[in-house]
C-alpha positions as CSV (number, residue, x, y, z in Angstrom):
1,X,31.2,-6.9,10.4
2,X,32.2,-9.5,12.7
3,X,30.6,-13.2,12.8
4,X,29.8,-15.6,14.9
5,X,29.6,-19.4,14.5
6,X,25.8,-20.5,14.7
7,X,26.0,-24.1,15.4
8,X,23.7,-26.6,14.0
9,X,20.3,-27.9,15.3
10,X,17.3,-29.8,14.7
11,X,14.5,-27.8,13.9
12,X,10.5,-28.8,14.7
13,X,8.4,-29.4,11.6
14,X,5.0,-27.1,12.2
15,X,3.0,-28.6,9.3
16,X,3.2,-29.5,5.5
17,X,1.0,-27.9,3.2
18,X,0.7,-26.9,-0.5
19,X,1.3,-23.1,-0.5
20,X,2.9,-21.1,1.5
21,X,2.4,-17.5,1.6
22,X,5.2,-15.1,3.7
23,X,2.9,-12.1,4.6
24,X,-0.8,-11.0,4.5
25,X,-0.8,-7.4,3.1
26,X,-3.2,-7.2,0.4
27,X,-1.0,-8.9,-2.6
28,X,-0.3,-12.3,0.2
29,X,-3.8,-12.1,1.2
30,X,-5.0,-12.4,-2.6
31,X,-2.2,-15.3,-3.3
32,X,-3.2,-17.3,-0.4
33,X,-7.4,-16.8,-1.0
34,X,-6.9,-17.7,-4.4
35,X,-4.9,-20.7,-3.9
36,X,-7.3,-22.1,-1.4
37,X,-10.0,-21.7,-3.5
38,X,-8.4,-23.8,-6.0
39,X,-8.0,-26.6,-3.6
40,X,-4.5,-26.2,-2.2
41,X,-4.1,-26.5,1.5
42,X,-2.8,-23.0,2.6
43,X,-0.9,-21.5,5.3
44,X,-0.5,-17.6,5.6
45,X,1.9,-16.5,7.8
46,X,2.3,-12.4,8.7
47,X,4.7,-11.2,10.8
48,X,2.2,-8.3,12.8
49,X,-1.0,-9.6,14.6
50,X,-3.2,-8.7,11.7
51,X,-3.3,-8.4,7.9
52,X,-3.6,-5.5,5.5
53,X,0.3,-5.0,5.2
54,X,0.6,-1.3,4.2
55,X,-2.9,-1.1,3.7
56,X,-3.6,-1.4,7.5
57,X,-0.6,-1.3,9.6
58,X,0.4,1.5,7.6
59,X,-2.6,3.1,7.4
60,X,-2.7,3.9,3.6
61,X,-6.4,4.4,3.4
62,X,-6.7,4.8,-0.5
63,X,-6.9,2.2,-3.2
64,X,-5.6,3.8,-6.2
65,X,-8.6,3.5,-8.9
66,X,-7.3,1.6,-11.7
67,X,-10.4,-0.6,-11.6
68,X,-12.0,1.7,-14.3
69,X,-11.3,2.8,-18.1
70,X,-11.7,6.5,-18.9
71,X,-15.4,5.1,-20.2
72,X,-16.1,4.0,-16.7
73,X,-15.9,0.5,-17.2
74,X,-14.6,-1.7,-14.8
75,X,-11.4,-3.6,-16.1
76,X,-9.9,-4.7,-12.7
77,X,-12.4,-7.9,-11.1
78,X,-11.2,-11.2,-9.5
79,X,-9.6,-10.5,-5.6
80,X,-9.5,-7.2,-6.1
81,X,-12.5,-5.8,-7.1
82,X,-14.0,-8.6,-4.3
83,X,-12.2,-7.0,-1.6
84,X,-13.8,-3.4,-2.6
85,X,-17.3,-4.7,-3.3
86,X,-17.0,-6.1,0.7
87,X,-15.4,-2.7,1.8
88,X,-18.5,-1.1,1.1
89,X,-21.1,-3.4,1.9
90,X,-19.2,-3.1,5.5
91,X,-19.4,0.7,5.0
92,X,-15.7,0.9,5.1
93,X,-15.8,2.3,2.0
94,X,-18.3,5.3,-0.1
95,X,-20.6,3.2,-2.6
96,X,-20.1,5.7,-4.9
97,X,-16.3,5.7,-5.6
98,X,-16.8,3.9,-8.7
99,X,-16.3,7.2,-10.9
100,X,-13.7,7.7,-12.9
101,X,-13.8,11.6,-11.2
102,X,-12.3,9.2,-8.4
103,X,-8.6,9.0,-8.1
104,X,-9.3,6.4,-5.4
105,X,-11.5,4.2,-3.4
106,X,-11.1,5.4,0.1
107,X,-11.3,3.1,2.9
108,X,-11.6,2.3,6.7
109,X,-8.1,0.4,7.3
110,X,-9.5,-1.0,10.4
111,X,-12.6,-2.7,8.9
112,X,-10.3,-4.2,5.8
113,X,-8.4,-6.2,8.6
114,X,-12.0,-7.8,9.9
115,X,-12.7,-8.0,5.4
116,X,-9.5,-10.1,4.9
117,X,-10.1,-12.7,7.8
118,X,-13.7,-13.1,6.8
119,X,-12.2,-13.5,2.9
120,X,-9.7,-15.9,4.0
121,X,-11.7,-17.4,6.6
122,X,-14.2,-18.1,3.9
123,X,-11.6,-20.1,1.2
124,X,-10.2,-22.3,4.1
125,X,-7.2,-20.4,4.8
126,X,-4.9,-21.4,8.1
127,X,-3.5,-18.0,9.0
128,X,-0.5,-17.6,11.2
129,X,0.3,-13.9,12.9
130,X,3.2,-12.5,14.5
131,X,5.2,-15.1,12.5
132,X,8.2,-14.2,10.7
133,X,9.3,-16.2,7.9
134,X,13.1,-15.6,8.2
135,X,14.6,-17.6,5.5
136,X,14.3,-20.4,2.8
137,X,14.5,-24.0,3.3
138,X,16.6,-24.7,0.3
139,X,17.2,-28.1,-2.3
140,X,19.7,-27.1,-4.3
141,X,17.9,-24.1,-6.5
142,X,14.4,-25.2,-4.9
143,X,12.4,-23.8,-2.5
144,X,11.4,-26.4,0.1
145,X,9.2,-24.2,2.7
146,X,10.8,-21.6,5.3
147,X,11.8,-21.2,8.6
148,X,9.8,-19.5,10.9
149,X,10.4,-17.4,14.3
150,X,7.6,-16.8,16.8
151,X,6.7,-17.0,20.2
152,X,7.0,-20.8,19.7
153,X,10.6,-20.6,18.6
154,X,12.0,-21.3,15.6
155,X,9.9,-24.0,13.5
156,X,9.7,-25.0,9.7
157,X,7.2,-25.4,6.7
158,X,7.3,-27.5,4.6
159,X,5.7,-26.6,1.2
160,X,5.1,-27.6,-2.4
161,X,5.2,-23.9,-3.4
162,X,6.0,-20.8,-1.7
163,X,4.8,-17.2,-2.4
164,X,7.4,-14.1,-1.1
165,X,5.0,-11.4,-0.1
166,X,6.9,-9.7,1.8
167,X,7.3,-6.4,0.2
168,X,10.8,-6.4,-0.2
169,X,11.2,-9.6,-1.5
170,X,13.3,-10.9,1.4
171,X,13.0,-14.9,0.8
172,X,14.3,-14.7,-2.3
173,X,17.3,-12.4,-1.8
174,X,18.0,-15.0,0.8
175,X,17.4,-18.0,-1.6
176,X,19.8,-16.1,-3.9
177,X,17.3,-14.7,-6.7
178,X,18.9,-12.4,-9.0
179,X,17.1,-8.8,-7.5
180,X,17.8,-5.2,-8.3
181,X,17.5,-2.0,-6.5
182,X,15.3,0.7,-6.5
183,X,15.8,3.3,-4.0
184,X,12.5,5.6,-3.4
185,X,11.0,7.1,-0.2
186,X,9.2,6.0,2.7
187,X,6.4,7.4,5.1
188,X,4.3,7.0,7.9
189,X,0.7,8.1,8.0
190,X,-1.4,9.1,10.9
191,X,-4.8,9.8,11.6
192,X,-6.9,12.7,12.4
193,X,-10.1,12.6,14.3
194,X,-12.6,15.0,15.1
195,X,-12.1,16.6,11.5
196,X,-15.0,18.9,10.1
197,X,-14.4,18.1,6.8
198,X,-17.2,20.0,5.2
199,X,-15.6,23.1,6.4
200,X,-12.4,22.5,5.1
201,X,-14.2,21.7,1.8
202,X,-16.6,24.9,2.0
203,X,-13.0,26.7,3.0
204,X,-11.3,26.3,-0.7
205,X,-14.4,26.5,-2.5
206,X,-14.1,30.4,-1.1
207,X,-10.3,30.6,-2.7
208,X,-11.2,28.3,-6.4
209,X,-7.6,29.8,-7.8
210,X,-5.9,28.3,-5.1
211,X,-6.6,24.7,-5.0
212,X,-3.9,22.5,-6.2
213,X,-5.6,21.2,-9.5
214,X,-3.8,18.8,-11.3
215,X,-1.8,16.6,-8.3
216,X,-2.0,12.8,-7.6
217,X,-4.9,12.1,-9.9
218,X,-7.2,14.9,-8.8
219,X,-8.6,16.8,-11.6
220,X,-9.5,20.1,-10.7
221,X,-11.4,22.0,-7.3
222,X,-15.2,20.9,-9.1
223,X,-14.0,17.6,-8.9
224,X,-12.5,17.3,-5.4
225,X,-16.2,19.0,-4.1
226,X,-18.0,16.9,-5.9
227,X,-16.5,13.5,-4.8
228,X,-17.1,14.7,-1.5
229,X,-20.3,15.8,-1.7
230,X,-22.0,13.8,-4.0
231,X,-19.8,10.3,-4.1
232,X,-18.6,10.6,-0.3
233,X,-14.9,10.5,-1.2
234,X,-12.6,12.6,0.6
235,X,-9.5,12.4,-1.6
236,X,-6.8,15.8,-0.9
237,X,-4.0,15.0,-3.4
238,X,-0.4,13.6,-1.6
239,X,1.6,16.0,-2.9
240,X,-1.1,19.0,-2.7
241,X,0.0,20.7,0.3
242,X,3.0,22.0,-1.4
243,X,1.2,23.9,-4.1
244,X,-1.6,24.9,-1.8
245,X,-1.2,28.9,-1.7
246,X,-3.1,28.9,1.7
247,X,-1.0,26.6,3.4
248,X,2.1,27.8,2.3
249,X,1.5,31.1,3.5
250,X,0.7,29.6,6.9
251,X,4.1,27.9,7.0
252,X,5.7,30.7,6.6
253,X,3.8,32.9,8.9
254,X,4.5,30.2,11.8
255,X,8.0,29.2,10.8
256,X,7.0,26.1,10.7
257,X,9.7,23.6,9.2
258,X,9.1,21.6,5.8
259,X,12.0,19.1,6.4
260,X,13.1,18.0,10.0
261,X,16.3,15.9,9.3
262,X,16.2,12.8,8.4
263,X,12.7,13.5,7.2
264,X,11.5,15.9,4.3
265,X,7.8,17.4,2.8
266,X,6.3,17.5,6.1
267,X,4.1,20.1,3.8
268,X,2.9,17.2,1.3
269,X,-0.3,16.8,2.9
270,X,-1.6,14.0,1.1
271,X,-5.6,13.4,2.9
272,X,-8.0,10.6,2.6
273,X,-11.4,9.6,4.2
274,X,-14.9,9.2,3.3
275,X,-18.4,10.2,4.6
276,X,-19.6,8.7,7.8
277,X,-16.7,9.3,9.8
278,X,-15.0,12.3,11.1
279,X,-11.1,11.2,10.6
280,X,-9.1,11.9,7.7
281,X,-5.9,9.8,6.8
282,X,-3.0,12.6,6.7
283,X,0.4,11.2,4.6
284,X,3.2,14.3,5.1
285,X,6.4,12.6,5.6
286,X,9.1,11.4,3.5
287,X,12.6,9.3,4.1
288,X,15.1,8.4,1.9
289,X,15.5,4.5,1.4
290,X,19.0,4.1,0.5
291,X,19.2,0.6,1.9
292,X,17.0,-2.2,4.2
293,X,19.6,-1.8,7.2
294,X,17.6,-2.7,10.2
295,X,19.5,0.6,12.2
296,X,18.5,3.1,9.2
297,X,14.7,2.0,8.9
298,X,14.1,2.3,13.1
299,X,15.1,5.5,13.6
300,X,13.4,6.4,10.0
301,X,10.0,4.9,11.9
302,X,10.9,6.6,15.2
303,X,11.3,9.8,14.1
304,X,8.4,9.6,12.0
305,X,6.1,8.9,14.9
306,X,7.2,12.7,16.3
307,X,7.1,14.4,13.1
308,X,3.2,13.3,13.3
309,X,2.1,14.9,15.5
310,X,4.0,18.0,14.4
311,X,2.3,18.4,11.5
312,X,-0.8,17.1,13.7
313,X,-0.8,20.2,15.9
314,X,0.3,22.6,12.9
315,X,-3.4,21.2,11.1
316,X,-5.1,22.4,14.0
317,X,-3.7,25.6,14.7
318,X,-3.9,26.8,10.9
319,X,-6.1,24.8,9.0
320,X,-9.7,24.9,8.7
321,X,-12.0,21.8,9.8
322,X,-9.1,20.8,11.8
323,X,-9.2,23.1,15.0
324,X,-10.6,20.9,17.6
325,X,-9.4,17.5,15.8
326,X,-6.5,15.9,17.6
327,X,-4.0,12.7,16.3
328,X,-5.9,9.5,17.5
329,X,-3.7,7.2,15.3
330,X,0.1,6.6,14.1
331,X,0.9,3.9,11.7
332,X,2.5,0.9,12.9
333,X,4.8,0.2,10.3
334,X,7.2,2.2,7.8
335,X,5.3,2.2,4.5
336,X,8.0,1.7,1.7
337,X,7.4,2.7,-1.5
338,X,9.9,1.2,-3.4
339,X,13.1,-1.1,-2.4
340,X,14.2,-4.4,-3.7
341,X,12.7,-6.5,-6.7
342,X,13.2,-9.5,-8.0
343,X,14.3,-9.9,-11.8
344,X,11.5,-11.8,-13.5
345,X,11.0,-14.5,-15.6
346,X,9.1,-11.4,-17.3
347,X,9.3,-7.8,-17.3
348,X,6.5,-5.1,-17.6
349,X,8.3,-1.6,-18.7
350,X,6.7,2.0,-17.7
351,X,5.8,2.8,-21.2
352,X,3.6,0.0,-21.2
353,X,1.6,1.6,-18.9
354,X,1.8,4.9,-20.6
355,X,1.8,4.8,-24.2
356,X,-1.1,3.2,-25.8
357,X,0.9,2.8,-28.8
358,X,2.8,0.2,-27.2
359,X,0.4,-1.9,-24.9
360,X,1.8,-4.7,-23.7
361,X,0.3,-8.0,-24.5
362,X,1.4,-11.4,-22.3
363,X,1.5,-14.8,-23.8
364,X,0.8,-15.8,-19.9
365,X,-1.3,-13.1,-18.9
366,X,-3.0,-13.2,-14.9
367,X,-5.1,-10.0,-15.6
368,X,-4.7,-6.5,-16.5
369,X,-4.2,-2.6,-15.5
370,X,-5.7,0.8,-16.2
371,X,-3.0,2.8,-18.1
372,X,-2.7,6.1,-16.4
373,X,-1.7,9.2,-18.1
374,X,0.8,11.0,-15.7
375,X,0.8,13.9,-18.3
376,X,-2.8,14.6,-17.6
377,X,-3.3,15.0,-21.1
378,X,-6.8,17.4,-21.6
379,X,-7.2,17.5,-17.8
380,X,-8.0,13.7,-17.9
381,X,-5.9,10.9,-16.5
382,X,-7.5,7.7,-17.3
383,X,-6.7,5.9,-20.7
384,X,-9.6,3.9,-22.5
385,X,-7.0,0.8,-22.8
386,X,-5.5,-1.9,-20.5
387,X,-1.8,-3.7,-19.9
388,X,-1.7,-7.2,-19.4
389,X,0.1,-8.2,-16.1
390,X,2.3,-11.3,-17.3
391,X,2.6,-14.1,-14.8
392,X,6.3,-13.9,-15.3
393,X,6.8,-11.0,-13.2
394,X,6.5,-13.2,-10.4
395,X,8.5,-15.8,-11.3
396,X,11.9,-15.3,-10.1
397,X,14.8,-16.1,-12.2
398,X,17.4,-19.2,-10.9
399,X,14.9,-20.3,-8.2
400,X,12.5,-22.6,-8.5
401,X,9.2,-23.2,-6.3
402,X,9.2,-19.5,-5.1
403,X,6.6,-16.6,-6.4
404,X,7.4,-13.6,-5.4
């Protein structure tokens, strides 16, 4: 690639402050909260004109639920289990979803943007939108504050400690952390509106041996009713639409296409919404994230905007509860799954999470997890022990003053 010579310059100072968090999606809005309410004067700064990060601007509209034990208790509290308990008293979210029949809380994207500001609003946040933190301001190893680009130009922070929520841990590949690479896939989900979802309920309740039983947390057909019914929780499992009998059929009555190059499992059909509204969530896109290259990801999030309403229009010409519903919504961002990490101070391994012989305990532990059992081991999913979350994880190694 050729380069070009960027000459030096003096750069406006926008403020000092203690923290510094680079983007408010859920994990930046719970850094910056926190540090506020321990006295730190904080600046959030988020690149869109609203918070929620994949959450919101990508419309995922399902906390996964590992707040509970398989005894029901709740093990997940502090920020977390906050933002959930305001969800619902906002009704952007069932009250009921705290069940461990639930493979997740859904929720109103929209309303958690107006939950954050009033959660951050409340600690004494100063919040900053369509700001883009673009790179570190550096010491030596140390993280002095970042550089940011706006509308106002390009200005700096300076900060005592800086928090990398990004999502792809962008300030500190730039301050030269030591990160690895972990290539997954990449969506964006749209929304439905005008959905009759008790019909497409009382629809598979008429066919019980075809429900996909056993996908993304979702027990059995009983289950999925009964969320809906009785706890208010529209959960159709990601994943379900490609072992859904019905639905396959239907594709290949109307030759219509699982994977439209560069995108695959337009048939996933992952769904998610909750009583009081008639829109479901609808997740049925995937794209290979080989790399962060700027050209790759736009026309990833280009052609994903088509391919929804492709599989919009295909939901209401086959599906049932769908036939007079219509797209009213398409993500505004990419939602990536997985990308670029930082190595940590610690690490948490997979079979942590998995295998309650070997729980993993933390000599610096910030909280805990609900080990899930992806083998679904006697139909159940949800393990009756925990796995501390070591502090480490977030501490990036050869950089100092930067959380990631």
């Amino acid at each position: 690639m050729n380069t070009i010579h960027e000459s030096s310059r003096e750069v406006p100072v926008l403020g000092e402050v203690d923290v510094l968090v680079a983007g408010g999606g859920v994990s930046g809005c719970a850094a910056a909260a926190s540090a506020a309410r321990a006295g730190a004067r904080t600046l959030l700064v988020e690149r869109n004109g609203f918070l929620g990060g994949v959450a919101t601007a990508s419309m995922m509209a399902n906390i996964g639920n590992r707040f509970l034990t398989s005894r029901g208790e709740r093990a997940v509290r502090g920020f977390a289990g906050e933002l959930v308990d305001r969800l619902v008293q906002l009704g952007a979210a069932s009250p009921d979803w705290e069940d461990r029949s639930v493979p997740g809380c859904t929720i109103d994207p929209e309303k958690l943007k107006v939950v954050l500001i009033d959660l951050l609003r409340e600690a004494g946040v100063e919040i900053l939108t369509h700001s883009m933190a673009t790179d570190p301001i550096m010491d030596g190893d140390t993280v002095m504050g970042v550089f940011l680009e706006s509308k106002s130009g390009r200005q700096a922070i300076i900060s005592k400690a800086t928090v990398d929520a990004t999502g792809e841990a962008d300030l500190a590949y730039r301050a030269g952390a030591e990160v690895t690479w972990d290539g997954g896939s990449a969506s964006v989900i749209f929304k439905m509106a005008n959905v009759d979802v008790d019909a497409f309920v009382e629809f598979l309740l008429q066919d019980p041996g075809g429900f996909p039983a056993g996908v993304d947390w979702v027990k059995d057909l009983e289950t999925f009713a009964a969320n809906w019914r009785e706890r208010g929780v529209f959960f159709f499992p990601h994943g379900g639409g490609r072992s859904w009998p019905f639905f396959q059929e239907a594709i290949e009555r109307s030759g219509f296409e699982r994977d439209v190059a560069p995108a695959t499992g337009l048939d996933a059909l992952g769904m998610y919404g909750f009583r009081g509204e008639d829109w479901v969530v609808v997740n049925s896109n995937f794209y290979r994230i080989e790399d962060l290259d700027i050209r790759n990801l736009s026309n990833f999030e280009l052609h994903a905007q088509k391919m929804c309403y492709r599989v919009g229009e295909f939901l209401v010409e086959q599906v049932p509860g769908f036939s007079d519903s219509h797209v009213a919504q398409v993500g505004v961002d990419l939602g990536i799954r997985t990308s670029r990490a930082i190595v940590g101070r610690s690490r948490l391994i997979k079979e942590s999470l998995y295998d309650p012989t070997r729980p993993f305990l933390a000599d610096d532990v910030i909280g805990v997890t609900v080990s899930v059992d992806t083998n679904r081991t006697h139909g159940e999913f949800f393990h009756d022990f925990t796995c501390d979350v070591p502090f480490g994880i977030m501490v990036p190694r050869g950089i100092r003053g930067l959380l990631v």
